[in-house]
N, CA, C and O atoms as a GROMACS GRO file, in nm:
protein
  424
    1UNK      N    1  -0.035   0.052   3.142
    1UNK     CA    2   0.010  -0.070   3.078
    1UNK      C    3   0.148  -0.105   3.133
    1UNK      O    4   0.211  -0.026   3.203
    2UNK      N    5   0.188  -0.211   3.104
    2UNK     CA    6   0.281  -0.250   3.145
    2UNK      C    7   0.417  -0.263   3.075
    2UNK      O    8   0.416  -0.315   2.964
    3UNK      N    9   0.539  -0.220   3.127
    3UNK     CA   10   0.630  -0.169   3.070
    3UNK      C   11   0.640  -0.255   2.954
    3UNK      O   12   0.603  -0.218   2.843
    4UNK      N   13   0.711  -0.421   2.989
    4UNK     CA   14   0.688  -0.516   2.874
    4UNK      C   15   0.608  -0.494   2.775
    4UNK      O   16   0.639  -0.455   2.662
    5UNK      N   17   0.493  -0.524   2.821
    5UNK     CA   18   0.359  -0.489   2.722
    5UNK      C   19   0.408  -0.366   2.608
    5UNK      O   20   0.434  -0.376   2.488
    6UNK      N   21   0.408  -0.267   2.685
    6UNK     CA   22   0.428  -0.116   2.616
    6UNK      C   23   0.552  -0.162   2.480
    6UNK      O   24   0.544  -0.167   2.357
    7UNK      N   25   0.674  -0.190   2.589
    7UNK     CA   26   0.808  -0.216   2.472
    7UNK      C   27   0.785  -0.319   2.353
    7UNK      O   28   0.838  -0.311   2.242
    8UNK      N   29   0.677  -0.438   2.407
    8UNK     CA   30   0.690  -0.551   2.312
    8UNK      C   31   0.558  -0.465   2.182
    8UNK      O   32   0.556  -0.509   2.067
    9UNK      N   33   0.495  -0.388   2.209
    9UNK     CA   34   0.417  -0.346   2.132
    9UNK      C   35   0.423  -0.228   2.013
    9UNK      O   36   0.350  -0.202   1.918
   10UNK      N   37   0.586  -0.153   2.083
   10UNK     CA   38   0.647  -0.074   2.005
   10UNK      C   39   0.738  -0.158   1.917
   10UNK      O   40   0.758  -0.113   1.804
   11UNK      N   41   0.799  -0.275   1.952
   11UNK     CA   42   0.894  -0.352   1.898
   11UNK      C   43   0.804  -0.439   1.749
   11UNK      O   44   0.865  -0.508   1.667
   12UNK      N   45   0.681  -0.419   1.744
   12UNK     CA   46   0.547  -0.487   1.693
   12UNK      C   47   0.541  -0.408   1.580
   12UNK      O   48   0.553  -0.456   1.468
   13UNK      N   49   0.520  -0.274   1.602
   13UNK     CA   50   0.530  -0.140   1.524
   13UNK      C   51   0.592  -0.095   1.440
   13UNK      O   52   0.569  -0.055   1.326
   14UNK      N   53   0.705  -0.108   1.524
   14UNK     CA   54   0.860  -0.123   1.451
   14UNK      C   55   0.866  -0.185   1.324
   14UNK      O   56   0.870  -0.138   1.211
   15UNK      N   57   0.865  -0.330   1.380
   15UNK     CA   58   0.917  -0.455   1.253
   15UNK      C   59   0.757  -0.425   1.183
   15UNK      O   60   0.789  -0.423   1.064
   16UNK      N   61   0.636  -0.405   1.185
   16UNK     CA   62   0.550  -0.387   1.075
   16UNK      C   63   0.594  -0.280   0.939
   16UNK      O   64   0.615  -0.301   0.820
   17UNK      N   65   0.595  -0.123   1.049
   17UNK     CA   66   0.668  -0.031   1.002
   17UNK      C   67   0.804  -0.055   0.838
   17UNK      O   68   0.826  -0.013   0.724
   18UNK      N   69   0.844  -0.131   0.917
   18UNK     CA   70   0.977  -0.193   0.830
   18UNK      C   71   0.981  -0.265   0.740
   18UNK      O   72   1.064  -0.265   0.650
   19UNK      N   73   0.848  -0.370   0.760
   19UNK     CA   74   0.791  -0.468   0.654
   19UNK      C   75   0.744  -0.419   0.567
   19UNK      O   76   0.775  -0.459   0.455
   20UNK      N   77   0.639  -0.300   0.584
   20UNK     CA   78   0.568  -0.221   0.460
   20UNK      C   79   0.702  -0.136   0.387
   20UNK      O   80   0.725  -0.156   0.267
   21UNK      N   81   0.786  -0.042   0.466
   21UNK     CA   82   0.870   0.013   0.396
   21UNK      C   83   0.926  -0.075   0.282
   21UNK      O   84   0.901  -0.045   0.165
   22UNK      N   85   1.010  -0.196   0.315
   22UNK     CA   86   1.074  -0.259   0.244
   22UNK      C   87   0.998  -0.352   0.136
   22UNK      O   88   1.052  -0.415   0.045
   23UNK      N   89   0.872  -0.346   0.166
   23UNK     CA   90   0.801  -0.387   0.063
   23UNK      C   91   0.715  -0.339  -0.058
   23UNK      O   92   0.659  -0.394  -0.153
   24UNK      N   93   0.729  -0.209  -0.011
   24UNK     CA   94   0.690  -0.099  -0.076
   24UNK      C   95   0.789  -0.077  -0.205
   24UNK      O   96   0.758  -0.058  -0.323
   25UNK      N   97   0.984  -0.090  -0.110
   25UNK     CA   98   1.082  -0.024  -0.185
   25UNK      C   99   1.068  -0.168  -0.351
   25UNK      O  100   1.094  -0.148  -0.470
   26UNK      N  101   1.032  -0.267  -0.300
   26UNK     CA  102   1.087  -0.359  -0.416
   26UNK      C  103   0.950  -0.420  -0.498
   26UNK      O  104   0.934  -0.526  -0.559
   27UNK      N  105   0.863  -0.306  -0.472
   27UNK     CA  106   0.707  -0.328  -0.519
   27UNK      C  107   0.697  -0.312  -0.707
   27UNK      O  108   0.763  -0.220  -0.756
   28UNK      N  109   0.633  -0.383  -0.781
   28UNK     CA  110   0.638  -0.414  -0.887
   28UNK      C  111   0.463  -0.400  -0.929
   28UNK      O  112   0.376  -0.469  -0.877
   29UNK      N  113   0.443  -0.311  -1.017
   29UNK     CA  114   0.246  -0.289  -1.019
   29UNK      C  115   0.229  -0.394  -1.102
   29UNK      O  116   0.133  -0.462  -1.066
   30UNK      N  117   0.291  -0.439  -1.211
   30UNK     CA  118   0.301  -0.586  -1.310
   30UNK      C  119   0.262  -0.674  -1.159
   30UNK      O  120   0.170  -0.655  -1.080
   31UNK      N  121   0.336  -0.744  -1.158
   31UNK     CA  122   0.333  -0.812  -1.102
   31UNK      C  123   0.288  -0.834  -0.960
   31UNK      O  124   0.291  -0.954  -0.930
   32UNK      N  125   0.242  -0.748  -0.853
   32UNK     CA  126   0.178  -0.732  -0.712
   32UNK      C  127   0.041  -0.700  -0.709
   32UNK      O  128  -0.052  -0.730  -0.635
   33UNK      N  129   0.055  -0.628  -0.813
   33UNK     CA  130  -0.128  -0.538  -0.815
   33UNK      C  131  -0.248  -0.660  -0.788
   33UNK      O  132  -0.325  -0.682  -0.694
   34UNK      N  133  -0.222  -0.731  -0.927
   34UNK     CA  134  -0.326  -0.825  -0.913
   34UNK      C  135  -0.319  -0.918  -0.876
   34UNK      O  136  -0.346  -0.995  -0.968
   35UNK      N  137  -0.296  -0.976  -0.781
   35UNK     CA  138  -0.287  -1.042  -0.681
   35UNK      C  139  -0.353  -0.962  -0.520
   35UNK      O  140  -0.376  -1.021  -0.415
   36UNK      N  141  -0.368  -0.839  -0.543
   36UNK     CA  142  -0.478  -0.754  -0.462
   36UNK      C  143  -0.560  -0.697  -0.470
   36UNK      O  144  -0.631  -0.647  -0.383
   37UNK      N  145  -0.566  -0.695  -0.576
   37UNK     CA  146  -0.713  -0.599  -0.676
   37UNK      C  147  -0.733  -0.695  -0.730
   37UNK      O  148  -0.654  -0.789  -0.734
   38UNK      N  149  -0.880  -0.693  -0.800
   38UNK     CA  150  -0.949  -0.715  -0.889
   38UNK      C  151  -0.975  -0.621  -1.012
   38UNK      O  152  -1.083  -0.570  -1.043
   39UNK      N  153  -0.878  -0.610  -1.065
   39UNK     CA  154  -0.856  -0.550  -1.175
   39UNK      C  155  -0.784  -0.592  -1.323
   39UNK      O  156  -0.664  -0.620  -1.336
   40UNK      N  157  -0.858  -0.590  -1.402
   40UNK     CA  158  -0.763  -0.675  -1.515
   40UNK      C  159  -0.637  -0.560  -1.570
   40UNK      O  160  -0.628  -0.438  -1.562
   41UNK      N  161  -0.564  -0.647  -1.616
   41UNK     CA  162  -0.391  -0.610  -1.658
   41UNK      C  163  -0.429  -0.474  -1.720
   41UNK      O  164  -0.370  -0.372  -1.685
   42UNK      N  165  -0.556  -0.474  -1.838
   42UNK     CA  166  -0.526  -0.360  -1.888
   42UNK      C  167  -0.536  -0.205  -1.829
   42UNK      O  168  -0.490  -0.096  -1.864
   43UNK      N  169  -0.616  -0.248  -1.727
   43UNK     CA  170  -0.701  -0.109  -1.602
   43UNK      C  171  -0.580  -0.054  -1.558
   43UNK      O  172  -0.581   0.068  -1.548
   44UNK      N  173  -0.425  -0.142  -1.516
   44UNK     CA  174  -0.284  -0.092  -1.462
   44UNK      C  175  -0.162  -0.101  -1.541
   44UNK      O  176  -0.050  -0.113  -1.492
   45UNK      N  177  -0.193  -0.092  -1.688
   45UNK     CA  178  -0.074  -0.118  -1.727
   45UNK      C  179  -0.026   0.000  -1.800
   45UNK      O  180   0.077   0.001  -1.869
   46UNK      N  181  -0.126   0.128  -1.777
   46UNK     CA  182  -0.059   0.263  -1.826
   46UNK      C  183  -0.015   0.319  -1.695
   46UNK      O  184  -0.066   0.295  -1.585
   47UNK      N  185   0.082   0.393  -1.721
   47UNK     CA  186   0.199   0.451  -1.599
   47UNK      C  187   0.164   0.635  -1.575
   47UNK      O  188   0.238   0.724  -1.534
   48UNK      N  189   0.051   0.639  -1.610
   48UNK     CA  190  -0.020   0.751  -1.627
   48UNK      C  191  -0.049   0.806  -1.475
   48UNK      O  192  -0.072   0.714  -1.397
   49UNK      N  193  -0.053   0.948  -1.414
   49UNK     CA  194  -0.085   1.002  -1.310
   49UNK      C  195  -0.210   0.950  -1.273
   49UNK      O  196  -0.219   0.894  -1.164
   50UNK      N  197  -0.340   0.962  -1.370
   50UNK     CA  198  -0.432   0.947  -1.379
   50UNK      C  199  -0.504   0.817  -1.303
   50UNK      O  200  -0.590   0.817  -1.215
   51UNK      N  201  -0.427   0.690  -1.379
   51UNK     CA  202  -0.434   0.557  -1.344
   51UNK      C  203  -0.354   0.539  -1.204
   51UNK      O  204  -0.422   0.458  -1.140
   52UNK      N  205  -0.231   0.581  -1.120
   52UNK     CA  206  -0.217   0.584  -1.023
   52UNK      C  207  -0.272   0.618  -0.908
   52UNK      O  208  -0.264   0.580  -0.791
   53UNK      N  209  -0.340   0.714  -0.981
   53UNK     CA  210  -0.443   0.805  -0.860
   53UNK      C  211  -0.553   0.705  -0.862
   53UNK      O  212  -0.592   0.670  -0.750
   54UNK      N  213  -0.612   0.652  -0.967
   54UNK     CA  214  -0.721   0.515  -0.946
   54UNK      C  215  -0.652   0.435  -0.852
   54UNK      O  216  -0.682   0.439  -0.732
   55UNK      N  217  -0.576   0.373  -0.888
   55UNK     CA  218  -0.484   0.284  -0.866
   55UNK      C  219  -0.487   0.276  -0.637
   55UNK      O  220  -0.523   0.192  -0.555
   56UNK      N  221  -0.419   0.434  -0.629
   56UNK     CA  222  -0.403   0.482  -0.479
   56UNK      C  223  -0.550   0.491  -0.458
   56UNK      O  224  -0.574   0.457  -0.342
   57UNK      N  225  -0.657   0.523  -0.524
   57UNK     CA  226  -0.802   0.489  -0.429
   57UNK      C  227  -0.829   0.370  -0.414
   57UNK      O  228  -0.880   0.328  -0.309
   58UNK      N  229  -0.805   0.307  -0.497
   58UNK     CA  230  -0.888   0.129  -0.505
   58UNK      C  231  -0.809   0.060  -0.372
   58UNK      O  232  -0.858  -0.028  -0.301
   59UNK      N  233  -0.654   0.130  -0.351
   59UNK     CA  234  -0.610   0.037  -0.253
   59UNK      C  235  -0.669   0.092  -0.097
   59UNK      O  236  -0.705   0.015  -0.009
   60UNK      N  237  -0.669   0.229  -0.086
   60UNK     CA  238  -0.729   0.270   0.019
   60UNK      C  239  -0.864   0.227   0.057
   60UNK      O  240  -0.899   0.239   0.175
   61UNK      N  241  -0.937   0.182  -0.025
   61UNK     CA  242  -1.082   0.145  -0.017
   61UNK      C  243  -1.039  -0.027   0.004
   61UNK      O  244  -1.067  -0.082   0.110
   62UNK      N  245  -0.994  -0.074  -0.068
   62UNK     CA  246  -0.928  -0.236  -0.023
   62UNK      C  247  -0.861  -0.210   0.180
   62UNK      O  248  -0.893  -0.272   0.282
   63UNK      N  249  -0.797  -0.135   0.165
   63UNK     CA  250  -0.753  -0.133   0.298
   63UNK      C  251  -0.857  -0.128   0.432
   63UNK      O  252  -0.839  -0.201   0.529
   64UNK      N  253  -0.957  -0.040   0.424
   64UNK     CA  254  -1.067   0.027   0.457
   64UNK      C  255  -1.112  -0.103   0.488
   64UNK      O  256  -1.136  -0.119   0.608
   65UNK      N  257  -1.128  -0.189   0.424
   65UNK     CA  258  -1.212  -0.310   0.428
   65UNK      C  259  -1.167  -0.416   0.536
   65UNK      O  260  -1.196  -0.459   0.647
   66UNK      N  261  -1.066  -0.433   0.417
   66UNK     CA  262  -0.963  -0.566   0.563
   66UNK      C  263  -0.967  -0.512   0.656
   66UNK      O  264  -1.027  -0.578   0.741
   67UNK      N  265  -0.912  -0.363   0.711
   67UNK     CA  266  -0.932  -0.300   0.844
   67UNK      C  267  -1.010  -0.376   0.918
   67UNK      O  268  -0.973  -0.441   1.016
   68UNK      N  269  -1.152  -0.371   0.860
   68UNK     CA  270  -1.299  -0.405   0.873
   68UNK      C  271  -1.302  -0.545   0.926
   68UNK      O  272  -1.363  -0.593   1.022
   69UNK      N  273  -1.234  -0.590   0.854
   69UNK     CA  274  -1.267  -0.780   0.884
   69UNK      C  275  -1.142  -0.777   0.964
   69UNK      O  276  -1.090  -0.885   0.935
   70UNK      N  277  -1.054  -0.710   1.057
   70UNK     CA  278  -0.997  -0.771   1.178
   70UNK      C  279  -1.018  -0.795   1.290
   70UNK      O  280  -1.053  -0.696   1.355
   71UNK      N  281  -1.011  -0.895   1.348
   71UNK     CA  282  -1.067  -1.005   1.459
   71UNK      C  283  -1.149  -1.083   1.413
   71UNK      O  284  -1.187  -1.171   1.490
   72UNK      N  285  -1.226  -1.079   1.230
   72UNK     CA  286  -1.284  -1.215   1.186
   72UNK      C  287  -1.194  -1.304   1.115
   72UNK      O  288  -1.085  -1.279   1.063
   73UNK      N  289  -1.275  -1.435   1.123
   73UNK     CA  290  -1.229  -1.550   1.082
   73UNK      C  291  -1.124  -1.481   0.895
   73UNK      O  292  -1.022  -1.524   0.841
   74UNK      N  293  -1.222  -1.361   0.854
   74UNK     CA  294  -1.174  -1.393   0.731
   74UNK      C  295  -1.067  -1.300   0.697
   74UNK      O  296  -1.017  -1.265   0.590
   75UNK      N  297  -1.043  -1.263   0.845
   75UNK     CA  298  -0.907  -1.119   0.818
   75UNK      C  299  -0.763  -1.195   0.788
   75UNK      O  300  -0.727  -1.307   0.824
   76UNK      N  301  -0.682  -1.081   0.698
   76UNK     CA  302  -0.586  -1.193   0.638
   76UNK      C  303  -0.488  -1.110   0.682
   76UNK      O  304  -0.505  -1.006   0.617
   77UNK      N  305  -0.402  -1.097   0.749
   77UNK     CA  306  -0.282  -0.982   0.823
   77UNK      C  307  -0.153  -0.958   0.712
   77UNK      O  308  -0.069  -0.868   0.721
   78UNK      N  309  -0.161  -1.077   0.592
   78UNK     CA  310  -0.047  -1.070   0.461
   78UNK      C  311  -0.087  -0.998   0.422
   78UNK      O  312  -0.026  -0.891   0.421
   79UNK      N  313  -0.219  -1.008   0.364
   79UNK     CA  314  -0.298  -0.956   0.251
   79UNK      C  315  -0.289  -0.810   0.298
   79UNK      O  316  -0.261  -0.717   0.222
   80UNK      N  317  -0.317  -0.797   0.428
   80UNK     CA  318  -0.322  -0.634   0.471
   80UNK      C  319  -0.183  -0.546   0.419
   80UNK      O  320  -0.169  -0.447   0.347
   81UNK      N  321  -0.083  -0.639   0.499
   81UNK     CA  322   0.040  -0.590   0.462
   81UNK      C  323   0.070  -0.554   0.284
   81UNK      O  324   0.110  -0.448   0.236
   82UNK      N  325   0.034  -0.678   0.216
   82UNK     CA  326   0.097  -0.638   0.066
   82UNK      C  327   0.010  -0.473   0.026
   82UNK      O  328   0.056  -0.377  -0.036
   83UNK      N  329  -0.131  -0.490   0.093
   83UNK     CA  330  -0.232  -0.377   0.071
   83UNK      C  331  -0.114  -0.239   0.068
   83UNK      O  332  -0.074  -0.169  -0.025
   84UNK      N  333  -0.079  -0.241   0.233
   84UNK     CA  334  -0.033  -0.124   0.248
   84UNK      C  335   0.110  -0.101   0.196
   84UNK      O  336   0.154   0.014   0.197
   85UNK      N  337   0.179  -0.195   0.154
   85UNK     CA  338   0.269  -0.204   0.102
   85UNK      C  339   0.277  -0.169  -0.056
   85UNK      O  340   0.379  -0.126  -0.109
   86UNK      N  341   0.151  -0.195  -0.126
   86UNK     CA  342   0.124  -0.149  -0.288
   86UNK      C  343   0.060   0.035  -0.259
   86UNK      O  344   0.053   0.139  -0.325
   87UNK      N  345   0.032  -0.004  -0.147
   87UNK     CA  346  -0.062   0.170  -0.147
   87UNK      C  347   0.081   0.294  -0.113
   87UNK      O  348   0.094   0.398  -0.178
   88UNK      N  349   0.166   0.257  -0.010
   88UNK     CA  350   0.279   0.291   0.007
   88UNK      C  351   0.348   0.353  -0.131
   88UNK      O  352   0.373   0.472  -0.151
   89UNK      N  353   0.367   0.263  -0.204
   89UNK     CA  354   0.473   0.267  -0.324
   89UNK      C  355   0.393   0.350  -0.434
   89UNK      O  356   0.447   0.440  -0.500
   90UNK      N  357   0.270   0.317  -0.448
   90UNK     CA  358   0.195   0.402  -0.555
   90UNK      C  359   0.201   0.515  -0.449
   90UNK      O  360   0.283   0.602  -0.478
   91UNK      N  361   0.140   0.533  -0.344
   91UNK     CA  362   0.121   0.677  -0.331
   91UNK      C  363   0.240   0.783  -0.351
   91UNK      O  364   0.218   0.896  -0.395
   92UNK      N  365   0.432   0.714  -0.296
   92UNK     CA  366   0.485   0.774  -0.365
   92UNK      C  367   0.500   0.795  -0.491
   92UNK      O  368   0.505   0.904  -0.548
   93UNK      N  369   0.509   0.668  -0.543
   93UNK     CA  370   0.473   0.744  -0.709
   93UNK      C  371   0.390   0.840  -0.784
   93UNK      O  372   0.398   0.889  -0.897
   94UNK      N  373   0.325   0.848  -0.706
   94UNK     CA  374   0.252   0.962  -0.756
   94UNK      C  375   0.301   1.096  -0.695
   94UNK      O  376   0.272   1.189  -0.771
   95UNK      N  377   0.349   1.127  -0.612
   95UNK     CA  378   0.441   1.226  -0.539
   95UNK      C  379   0.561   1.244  -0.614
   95UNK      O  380   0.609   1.357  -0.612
   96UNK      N  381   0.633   1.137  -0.694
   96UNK     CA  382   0.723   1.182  -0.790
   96UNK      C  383   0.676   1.248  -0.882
   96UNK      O  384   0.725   1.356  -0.913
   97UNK      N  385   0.559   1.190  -0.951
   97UNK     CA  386   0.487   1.208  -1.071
   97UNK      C  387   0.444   1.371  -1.069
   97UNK      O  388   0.492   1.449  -1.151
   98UNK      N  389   0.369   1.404  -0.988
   98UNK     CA  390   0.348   1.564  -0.929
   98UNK      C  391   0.434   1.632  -0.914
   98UNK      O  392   0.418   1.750  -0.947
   99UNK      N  393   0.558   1.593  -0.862
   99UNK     CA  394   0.658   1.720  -0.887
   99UNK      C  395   0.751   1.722  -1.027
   99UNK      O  396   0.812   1.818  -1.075
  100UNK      N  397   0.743   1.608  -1.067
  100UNK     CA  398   0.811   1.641  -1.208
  100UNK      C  399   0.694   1.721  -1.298
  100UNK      O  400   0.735   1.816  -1.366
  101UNK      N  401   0.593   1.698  -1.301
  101UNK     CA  402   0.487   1.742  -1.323
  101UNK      C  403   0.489   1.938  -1.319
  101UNK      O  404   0.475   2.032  -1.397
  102UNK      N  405   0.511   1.919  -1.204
  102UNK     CA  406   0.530   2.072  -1.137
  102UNK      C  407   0.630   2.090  -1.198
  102UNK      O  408   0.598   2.188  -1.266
  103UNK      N  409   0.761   2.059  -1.234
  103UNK     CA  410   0.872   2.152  -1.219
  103UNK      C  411   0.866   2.156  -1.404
  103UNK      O  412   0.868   2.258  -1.472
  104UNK      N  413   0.861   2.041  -1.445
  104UNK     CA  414   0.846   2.110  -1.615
  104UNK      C  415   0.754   2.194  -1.650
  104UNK      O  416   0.770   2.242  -1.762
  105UNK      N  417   0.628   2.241  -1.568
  105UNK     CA  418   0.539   2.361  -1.586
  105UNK      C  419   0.599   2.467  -1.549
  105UNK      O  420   0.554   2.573  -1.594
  106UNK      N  421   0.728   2.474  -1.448
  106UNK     CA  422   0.810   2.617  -1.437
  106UNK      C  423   0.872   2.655  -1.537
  106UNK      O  424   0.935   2.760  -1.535
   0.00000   0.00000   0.00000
């Protein structure tokens, strides 16, 4: 490949990379979730391990999909982003959730 090519494609990576981080950091489950799920308010509005871990499959299986529909008419490259950007933020949350979890069982 070609050097350009190569650099403009890491530079692509980069700023995606950066978009999910930062959208992840100021992610709100009120308010972002549904607008990507199909899920009513009450399915996300307990803050429970339990419901996160739903929560982190439904988006991985949402992701899975759009994956699916890129290069068709009906692939949406936002929609992907907020995807990985809600899956991001829950999956850490639940990584907090597990070690506090863990450490009050010591």
């Amino acid at each position: 490949m070609q050097p350009y090519l190569k650099m403009m494609q890491q530079r692509g990576a980069d700023t995606l990379a950066r978009q999910i981080t930062t959208g992840s950091e100021i992610y709100d489950r009120r308010k972002h979730l549904r607008r990507l799920l199909p899920l009513a308010p009450e399915d996300f509005r307990d803050e429970s391990p339990q419901t996160t871990r739903a929560i982190v499959l439904h988006l991985a299986r949402a992701l899975r999909a759009e994956r699916g529909r890129a290069g068709h008419w009906t692939y949406d490259l936002n929609r992907h982003i907020g995807l990985a950007q809600a899956y991001k933020a829950e999956k850490e949350s639940l990584v907090r959730e597990e070690r506090l979890s863990q450490k009050a069982r010591h």
